[in-house]
TIRO-2110 file (N, C-alpha, C; in Angstrom, 1 decimal):
// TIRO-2110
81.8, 202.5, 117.0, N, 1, A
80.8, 201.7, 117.7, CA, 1, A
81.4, 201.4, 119.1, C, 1, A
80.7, 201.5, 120.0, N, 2, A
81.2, 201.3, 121.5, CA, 2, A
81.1, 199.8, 121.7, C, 2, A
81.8, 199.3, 122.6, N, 3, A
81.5, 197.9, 122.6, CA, 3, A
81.6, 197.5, 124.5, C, 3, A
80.8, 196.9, 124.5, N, 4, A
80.3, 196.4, 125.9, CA, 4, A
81.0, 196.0, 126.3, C, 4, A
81.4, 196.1, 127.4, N, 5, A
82.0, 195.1, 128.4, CA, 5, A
81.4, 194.1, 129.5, C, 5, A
81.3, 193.0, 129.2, N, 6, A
80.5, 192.0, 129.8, CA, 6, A
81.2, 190.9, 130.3, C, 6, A
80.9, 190.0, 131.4, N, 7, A
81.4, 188.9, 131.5, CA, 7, A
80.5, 187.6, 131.7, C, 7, A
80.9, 186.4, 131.7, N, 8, A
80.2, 185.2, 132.2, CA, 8, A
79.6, 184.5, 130.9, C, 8, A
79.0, 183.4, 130.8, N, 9, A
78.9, 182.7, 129.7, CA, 9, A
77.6, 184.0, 128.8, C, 9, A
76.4, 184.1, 129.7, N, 10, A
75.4, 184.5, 128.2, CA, 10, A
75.8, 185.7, 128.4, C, 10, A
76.6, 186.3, 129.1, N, 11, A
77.2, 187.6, 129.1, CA, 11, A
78.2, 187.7, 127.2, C, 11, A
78.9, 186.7, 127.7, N, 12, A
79.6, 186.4, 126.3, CA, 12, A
78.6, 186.4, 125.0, C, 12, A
77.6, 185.9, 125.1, N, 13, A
76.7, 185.5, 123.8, CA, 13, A
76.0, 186.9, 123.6, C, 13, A
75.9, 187.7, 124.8, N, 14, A
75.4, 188.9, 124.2, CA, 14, A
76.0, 190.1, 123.6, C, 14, A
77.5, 189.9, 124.2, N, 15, A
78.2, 190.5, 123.9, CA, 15, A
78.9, 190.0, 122.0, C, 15, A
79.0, 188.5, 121.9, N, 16, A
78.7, 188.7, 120.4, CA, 16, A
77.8, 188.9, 119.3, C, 16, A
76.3, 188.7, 119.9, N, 17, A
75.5, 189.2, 119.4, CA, 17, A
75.8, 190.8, 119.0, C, 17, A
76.0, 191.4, 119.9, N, 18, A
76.4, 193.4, 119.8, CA, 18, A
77.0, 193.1, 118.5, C, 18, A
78.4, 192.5, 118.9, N, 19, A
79.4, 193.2, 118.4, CA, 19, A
79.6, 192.1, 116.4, C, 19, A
78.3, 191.2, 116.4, N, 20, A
78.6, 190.4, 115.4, CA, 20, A
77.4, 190.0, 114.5, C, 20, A
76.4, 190.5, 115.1, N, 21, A
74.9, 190.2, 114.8, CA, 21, A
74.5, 188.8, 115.2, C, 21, A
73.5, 188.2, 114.6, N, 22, A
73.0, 187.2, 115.5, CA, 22, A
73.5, 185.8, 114.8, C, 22, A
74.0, 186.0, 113.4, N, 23, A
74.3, 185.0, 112.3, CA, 23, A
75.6, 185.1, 112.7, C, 23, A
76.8, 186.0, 112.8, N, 24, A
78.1, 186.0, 113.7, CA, 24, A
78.3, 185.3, 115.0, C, 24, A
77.1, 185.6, 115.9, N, 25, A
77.5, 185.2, 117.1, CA, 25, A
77.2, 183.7, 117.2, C, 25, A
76.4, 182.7, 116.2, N, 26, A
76.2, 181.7, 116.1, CA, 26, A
77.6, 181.1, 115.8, C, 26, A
78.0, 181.3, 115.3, N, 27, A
79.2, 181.1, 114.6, CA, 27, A
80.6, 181.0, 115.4, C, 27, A
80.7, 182.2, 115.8, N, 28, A
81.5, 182.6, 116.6, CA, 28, A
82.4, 181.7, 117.7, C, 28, A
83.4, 181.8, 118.4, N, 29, A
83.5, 181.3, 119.3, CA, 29, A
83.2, 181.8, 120.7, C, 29, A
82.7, 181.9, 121.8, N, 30, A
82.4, 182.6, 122.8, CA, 30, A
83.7, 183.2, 123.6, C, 30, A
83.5, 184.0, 124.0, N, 31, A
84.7, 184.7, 124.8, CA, 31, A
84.9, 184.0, 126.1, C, 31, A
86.1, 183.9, 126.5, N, 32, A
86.0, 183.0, 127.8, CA, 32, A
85.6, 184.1, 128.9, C, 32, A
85.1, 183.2, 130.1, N, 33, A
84.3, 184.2, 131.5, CA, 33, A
85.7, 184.4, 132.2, C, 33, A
85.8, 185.0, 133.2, N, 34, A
87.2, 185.3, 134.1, CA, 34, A
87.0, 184.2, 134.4, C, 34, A
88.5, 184.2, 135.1, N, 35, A
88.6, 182.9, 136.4, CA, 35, A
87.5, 182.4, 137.4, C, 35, A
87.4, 184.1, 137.8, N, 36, A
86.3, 183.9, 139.1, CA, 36, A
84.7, 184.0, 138.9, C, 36, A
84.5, 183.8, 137.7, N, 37, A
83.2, 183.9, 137.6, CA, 37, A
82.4, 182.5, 137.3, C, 37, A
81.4, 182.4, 137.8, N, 38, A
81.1, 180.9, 138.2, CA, 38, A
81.3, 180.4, 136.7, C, 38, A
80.9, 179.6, 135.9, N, 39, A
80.2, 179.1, 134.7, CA, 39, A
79.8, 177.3, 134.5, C, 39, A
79.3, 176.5, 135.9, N, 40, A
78.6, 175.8, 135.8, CA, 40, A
78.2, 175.5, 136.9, C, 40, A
77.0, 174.3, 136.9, N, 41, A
76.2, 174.2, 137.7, CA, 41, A
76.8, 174.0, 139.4, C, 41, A
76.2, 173.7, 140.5, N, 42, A
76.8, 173.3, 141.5, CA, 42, A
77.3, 171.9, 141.4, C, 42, A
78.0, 171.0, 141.8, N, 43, A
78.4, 169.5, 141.4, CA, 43, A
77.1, 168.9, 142.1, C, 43, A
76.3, 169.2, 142.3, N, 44, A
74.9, 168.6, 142.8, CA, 44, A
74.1, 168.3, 141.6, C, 44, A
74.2, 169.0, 140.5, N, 45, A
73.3, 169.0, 139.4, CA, 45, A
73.2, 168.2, 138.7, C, 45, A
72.3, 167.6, 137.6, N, 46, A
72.8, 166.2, 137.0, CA, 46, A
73.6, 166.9, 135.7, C, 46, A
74.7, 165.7, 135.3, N, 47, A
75.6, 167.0, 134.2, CA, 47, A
74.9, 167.2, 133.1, C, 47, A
73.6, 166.5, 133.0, N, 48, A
73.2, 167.2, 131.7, CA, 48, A
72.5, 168.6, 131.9, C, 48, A
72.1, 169.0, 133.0, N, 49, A
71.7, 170.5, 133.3, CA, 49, A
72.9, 171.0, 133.2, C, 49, A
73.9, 170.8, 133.9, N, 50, A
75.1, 172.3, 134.2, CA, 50, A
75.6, 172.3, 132.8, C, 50, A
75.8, 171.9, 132.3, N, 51, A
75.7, 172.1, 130.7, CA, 51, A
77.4, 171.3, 130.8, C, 51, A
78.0, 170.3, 131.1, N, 52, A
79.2, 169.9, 131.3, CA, 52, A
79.3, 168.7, 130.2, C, 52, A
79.9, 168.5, 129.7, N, 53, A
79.9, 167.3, 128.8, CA, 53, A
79.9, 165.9, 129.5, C, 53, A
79.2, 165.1, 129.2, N, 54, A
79.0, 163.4, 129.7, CA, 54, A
80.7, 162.3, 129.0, C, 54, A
81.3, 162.3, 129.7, N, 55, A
82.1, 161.3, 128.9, CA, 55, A
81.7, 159.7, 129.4, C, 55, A
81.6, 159.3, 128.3, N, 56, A
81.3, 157.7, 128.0, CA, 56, A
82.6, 157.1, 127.9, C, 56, A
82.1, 156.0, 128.7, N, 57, A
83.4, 154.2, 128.7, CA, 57, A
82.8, 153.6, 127.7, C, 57, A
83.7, 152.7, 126.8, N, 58, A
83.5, 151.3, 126.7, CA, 58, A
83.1, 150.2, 127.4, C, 58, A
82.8, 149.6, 127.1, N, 59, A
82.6, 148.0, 128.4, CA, 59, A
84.1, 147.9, 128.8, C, 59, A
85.0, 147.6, 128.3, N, 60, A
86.3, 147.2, 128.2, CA, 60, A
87.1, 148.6, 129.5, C, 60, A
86.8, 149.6, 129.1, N, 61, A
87.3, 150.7, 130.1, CA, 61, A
86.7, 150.1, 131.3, C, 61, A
85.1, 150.4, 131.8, N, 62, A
84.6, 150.5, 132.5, CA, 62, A
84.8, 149.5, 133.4, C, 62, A
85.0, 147.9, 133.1, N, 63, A
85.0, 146.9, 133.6, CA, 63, A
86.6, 146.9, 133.9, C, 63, A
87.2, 147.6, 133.4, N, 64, A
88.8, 147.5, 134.2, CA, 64, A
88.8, 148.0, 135.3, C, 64, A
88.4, 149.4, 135.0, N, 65, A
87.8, 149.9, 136.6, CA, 65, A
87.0, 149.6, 137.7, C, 65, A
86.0, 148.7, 136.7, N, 66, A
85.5, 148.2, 138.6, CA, 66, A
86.5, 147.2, 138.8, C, 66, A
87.1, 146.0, 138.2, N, 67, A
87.6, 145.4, 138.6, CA, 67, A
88.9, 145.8, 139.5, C, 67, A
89.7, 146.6, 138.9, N, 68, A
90.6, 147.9, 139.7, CA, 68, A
89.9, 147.9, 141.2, C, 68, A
89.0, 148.7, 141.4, N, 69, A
88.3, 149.2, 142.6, CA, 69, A
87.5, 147.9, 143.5, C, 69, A
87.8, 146.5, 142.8, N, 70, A
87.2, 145.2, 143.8, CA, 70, A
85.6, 145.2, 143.4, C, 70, A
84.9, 145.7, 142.2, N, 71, A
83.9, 145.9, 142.5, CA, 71, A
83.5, 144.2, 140.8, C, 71, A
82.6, 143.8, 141.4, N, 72, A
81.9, 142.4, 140.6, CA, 72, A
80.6, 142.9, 139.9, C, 72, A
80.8, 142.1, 139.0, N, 73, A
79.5, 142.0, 137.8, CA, 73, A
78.9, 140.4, 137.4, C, 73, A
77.8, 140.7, 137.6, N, 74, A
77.1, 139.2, 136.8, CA, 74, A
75.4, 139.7, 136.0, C, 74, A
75.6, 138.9, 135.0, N, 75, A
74.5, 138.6, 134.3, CA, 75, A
73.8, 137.5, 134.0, C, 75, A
72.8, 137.5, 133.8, N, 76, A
71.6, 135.7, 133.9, CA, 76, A
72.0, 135.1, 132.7, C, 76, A
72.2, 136.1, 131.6, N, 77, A
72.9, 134.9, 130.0, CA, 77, A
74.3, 135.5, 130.0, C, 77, A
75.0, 135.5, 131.3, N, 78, A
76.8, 135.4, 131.0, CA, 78, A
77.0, 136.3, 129.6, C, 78, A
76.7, 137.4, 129.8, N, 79, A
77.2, 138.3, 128.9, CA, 79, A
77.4, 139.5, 128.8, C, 79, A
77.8, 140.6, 127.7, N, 80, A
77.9, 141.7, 128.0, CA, 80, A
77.5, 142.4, 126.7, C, 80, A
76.2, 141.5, 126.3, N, 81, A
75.6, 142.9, 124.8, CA, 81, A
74.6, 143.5, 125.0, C, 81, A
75.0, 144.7, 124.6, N, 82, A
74.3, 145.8, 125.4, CA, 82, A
73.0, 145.6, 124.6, C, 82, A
72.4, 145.0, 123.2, N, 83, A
71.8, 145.1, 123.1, CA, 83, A
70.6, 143.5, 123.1, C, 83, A
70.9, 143.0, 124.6, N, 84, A
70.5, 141.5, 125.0, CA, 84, A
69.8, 141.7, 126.2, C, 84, A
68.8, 142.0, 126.4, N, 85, A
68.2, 142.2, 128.1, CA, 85, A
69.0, 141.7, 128.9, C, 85, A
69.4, 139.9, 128.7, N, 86, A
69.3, 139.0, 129.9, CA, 86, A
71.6, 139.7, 130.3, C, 86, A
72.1, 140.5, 129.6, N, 87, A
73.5, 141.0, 129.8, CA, 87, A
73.2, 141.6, 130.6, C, 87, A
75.2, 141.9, 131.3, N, 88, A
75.2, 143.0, 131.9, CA, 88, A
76.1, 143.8, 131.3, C, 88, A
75.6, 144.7, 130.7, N, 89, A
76.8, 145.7, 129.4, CA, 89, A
76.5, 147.0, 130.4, C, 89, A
78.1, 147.7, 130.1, N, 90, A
79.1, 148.8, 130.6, CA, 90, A
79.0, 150.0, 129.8, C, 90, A
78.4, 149.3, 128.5, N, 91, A
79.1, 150.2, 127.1, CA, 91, A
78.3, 151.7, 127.0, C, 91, A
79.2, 152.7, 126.6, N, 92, A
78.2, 153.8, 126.5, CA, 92, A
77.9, 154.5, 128.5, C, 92, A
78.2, 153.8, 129.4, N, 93, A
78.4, 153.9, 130.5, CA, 93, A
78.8, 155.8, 130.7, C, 93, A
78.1, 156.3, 131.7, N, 94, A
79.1, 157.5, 131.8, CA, 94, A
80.4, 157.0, 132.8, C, 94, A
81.3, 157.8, 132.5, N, 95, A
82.3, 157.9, 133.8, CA, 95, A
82.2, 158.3, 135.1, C, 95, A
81.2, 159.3, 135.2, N, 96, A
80.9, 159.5, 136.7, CA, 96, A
80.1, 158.2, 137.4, C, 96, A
79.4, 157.7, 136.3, N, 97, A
77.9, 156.2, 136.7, CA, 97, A
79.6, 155.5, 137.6, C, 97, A
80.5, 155.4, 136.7, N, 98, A
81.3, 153.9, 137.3, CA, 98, A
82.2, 154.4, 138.6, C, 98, A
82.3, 156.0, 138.3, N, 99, A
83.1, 156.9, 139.5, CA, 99, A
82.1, 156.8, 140.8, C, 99, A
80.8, 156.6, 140.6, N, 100, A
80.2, 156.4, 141.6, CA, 100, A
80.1, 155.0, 142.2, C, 100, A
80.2, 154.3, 141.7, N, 101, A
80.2, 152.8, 141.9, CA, 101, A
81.1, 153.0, 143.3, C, 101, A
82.7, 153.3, 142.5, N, 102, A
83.9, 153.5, 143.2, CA, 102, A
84.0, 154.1, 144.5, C, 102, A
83.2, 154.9, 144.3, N, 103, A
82.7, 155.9, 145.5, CA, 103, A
82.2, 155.1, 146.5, C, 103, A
80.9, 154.4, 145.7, N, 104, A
80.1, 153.7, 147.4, CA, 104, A
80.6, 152.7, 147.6, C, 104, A
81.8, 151.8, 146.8, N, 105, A
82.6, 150.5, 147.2, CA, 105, A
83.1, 150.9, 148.5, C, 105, A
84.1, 152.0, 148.3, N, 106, A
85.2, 152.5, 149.1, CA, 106, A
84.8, 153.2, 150.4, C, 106, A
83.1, 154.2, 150.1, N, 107, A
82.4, 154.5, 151.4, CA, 107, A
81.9, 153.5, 152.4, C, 107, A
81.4, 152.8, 151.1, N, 108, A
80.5, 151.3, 152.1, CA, 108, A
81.5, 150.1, 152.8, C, 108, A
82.3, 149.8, 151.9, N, 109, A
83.3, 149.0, 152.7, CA, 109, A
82.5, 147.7, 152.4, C, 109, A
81.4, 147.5, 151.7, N, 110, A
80.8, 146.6, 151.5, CA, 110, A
81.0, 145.8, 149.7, C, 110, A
81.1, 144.4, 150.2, N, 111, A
81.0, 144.0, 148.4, CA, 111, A
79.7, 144.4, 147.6, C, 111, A
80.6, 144.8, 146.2, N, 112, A
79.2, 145.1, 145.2, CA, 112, A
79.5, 144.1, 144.3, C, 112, A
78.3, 143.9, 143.8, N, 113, A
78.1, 143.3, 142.9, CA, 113, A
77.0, 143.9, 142.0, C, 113, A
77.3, 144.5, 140.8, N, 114, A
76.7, 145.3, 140.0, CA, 114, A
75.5, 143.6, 138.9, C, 114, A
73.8, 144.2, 138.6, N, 115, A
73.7, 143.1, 137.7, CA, 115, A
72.6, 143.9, 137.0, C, 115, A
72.9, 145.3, 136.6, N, 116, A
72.5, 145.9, 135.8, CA, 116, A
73.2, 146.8, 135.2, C, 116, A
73.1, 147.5, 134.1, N, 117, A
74.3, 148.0, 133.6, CA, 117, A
73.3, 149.2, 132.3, C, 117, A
73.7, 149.0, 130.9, N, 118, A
73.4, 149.8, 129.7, CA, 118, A
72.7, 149.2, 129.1, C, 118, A
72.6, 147.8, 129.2, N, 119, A
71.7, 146.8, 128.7, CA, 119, A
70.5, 147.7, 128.2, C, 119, A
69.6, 147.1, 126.9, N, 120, A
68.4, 147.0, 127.1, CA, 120, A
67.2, 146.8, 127.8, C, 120, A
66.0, 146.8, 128.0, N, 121, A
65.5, 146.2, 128.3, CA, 121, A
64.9, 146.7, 130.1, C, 121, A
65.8, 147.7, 130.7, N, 122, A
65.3, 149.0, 131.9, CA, 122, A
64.3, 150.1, 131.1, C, 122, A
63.9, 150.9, 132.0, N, 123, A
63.1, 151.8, 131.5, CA, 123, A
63.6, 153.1, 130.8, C, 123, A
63.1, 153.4, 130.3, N, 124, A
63.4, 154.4, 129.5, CA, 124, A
63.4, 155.7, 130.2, C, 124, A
64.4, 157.0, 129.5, N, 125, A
63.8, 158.4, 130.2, CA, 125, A
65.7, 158.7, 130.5, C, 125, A
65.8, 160.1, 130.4, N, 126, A
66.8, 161.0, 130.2, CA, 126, A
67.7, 160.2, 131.0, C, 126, A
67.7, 160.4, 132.4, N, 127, A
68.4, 159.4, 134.0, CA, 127, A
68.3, 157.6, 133.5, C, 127, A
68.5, 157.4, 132.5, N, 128, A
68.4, 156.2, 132.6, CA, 128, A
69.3, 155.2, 132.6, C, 128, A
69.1, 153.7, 132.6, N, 129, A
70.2, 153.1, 132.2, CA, 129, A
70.8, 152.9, 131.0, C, 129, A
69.7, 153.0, 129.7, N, 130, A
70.6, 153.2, 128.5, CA, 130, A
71.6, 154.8, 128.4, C, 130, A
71.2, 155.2, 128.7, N, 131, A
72.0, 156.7, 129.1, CA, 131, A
72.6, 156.9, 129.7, C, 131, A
73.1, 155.6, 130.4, N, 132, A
74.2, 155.7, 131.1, CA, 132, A
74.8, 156.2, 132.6, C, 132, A
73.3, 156.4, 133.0, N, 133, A
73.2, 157.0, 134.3, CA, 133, A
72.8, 156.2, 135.6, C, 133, A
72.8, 155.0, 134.9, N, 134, A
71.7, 153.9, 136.5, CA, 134, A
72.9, 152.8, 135.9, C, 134, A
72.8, 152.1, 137.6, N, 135, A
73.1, 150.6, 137.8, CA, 135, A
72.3, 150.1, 138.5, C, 135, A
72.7, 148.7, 138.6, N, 136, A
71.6, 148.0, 139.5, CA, 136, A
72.7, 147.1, 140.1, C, 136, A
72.2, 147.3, 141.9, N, 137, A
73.4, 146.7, 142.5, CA, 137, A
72.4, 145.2, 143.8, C, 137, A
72.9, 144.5, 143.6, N, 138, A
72.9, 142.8, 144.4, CA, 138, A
72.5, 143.8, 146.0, C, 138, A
71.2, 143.8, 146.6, N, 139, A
70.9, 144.2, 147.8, CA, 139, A
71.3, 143.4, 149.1, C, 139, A
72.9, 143.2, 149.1, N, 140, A
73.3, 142.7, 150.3, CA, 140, A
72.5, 143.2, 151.5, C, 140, A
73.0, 142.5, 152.5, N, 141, A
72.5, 143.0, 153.9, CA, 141, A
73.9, 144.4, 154.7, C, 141, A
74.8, 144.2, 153.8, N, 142, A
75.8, 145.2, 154.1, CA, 142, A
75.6, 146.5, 153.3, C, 142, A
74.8, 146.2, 151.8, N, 143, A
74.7, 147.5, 151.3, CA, 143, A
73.3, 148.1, 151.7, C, 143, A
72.5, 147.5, 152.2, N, 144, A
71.2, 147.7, 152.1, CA, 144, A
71.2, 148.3, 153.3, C, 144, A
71.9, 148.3, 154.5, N, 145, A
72.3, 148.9, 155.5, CA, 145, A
73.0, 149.9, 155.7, C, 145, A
73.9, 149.9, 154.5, N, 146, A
74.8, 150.8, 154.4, CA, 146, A
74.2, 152.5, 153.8, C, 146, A
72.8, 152.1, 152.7, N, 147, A
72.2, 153.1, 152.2, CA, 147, A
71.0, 153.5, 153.3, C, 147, A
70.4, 152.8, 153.7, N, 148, A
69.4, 152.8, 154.5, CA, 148, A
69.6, 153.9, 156.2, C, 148, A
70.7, 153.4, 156.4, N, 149, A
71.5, 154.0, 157.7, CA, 149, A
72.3, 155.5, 157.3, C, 149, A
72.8, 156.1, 156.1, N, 150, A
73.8, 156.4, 155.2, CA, 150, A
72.5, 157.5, 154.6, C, 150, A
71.7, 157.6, 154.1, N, 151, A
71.7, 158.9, 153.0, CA, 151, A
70.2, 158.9, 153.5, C, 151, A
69.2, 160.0, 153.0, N, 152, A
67.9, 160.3, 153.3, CA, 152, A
66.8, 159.7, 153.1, C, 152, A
65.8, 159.3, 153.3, N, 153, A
64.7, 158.3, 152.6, CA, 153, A
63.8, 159.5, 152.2, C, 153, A
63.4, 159.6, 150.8, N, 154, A
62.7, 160.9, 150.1, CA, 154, A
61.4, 160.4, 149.5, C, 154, A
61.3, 159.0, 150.3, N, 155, A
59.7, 158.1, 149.8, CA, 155, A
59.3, 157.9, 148.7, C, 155, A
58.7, 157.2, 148.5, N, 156, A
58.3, 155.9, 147.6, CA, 156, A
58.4, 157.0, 146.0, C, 156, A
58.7, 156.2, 145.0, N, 157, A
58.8, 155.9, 143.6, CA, 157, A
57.5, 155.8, 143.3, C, 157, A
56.4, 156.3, 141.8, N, 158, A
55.2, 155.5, 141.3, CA, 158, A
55.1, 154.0, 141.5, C, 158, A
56.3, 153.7, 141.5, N, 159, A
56.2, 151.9, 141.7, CA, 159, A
56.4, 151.4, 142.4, C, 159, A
56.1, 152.0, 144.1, N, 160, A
56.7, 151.6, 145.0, CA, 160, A
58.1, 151.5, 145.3, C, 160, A
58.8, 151.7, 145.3, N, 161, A
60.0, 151.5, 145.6, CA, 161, A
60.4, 152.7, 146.2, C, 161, A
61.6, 152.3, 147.9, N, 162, A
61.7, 153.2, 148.5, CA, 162, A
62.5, 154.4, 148.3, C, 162, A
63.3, 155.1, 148.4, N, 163, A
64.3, 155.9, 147.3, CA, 163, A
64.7, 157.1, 148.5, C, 163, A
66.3, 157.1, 148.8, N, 164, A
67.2, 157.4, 149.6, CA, 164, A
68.1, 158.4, 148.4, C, 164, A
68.1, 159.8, 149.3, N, 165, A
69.3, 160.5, 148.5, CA, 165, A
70.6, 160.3, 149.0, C, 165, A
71.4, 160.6, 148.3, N, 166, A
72.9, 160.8, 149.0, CA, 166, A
72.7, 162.7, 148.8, C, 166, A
74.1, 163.0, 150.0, N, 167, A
74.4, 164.6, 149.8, CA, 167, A
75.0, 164.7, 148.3, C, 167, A
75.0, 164.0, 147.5, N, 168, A
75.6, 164.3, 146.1, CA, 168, A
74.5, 164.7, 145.2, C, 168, A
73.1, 163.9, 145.5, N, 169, A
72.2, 164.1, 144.9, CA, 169, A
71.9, 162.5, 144.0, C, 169, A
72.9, 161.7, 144.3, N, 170, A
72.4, 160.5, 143.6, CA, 170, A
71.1, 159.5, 144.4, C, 170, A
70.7, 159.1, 143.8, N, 171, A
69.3, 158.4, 144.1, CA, 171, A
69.3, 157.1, 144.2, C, 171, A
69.1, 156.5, 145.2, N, 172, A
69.7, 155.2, 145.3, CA, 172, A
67.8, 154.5, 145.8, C, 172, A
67.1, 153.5, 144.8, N, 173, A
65.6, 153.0, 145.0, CA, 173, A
66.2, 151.0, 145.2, C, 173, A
65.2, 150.8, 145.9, N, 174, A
65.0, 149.7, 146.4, CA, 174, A
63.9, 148.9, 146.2, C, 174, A
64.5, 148.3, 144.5, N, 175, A
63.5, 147.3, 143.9, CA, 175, A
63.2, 146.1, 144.7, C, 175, A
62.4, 145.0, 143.6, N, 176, A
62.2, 144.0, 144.4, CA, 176, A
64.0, 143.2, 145.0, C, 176, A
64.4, 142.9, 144.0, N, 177, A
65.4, 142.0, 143.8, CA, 177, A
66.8, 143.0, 143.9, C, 177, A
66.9, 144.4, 144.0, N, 178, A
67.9, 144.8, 143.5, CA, 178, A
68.0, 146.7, 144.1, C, 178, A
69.2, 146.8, 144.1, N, 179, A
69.1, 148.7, 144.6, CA, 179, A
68.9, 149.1, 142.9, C, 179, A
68.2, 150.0, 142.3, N, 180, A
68.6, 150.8, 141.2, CA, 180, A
69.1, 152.5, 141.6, C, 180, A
70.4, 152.3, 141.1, N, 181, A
71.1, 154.2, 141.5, CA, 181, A
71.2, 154.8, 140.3, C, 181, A
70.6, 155.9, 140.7, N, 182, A
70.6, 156.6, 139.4, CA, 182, A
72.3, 157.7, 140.3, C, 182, A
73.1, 157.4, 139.4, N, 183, A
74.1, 158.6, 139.7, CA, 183, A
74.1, 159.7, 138.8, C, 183, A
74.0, 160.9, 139.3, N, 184, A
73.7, 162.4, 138.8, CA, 184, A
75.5, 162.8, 138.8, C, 184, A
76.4, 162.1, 139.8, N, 185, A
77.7, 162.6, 140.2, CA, 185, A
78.4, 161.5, 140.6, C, 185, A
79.9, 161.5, 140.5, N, 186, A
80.4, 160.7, 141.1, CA, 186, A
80.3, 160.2, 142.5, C, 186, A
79.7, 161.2, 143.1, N, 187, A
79.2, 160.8, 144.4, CA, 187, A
80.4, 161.7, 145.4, C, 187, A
81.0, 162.4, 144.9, N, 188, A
82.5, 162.7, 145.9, CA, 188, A
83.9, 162.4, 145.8, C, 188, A
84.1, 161.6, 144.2, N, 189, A
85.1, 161.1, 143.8, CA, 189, A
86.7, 162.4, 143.9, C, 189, A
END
């Protein structure tokens, strides 16, 4: 039996399919792509498209790090359970969500103050904040300038709210009381 020579990820899956049938290639482990052949998305992507794994913080991780990076948290009932509306919980957090924080502390030069987090009680949907993908940051006059002056305005939200990209692809809207960012990326970390 001749056997293909193929490369790249579904290049691999077809190539165990040939060489293993379809109940083998399930099974299987995939052959690695060369070096030089792409095998994920552009870092623009959100990671759950480029097919990249999401790593999650604890509250305990996450909050060492903002604190690390000068960056503040508060909540209306002084807390952090994620499953309390009135908290501000970290938990379940991606790593990139808090890598982005980090990112616009350090670009902005401005104080954050984070008062949304994994909590319950945001809306629902893949980019969300239980998913670990949004914060909600204190609309200083230093950050609200900072976004406003700083990334593209790509107009209004169903709900009104105004909504600025960065070149990373994260989405930074301008609720009543609050910025909500959805980070897709660490932003440039």
């Amino acid at each position: 039996m001749k056997r293909p020579v193929l490369f790249g990820t579904a290049a691999s899956v077809l190539a165990l399919v040939t060489l293993f049938g379809t109940q083998g290639a399930a099974t299987a482990a995939p052959f690695p792509a060369p070096a030089s052949a792409p095998v994920s998305a552009p870092a623009s992507a959100p990671a759950a498209e480029s097919g990249a794994a999401v790593t999650k913080l604890t509250h305990a991780q996450a909050t060492a790090r903002l604190s690390a990076a000068g960056i503040s948290w508060r909540s209306s009932g002084n807390c952090s359970d994620r499953n309390n509306p009135t908290c501000t919980s970290f938990e379940q957090v991606n790593l990139a969500t808090i890598q982005g924080a980090e990112t616009l502390k350090s670009a902005s030069g401005c104080a954050l103050t984070i008062t949304g987090g994994t909590e319950t009680g945001h809306a629902s949907g893949t980019y969300s904040h239980w998913n670990g993908y949004k914060l909600d940051f204190n609309p200083t006059t230093c950050l609200s300038g900072y976004i406003t002056g700083t990334f593209t305005y790509i107009g209004e939200r169903a709900d009104g709210a105004a909504q600025y990209k960065a070149a990373s692809g994260n989405i930074y809207a301008r609720e009543s009381n609050h910025w909500d960012v959805t980070f897709y990326s660490c932003g440039g970390c």
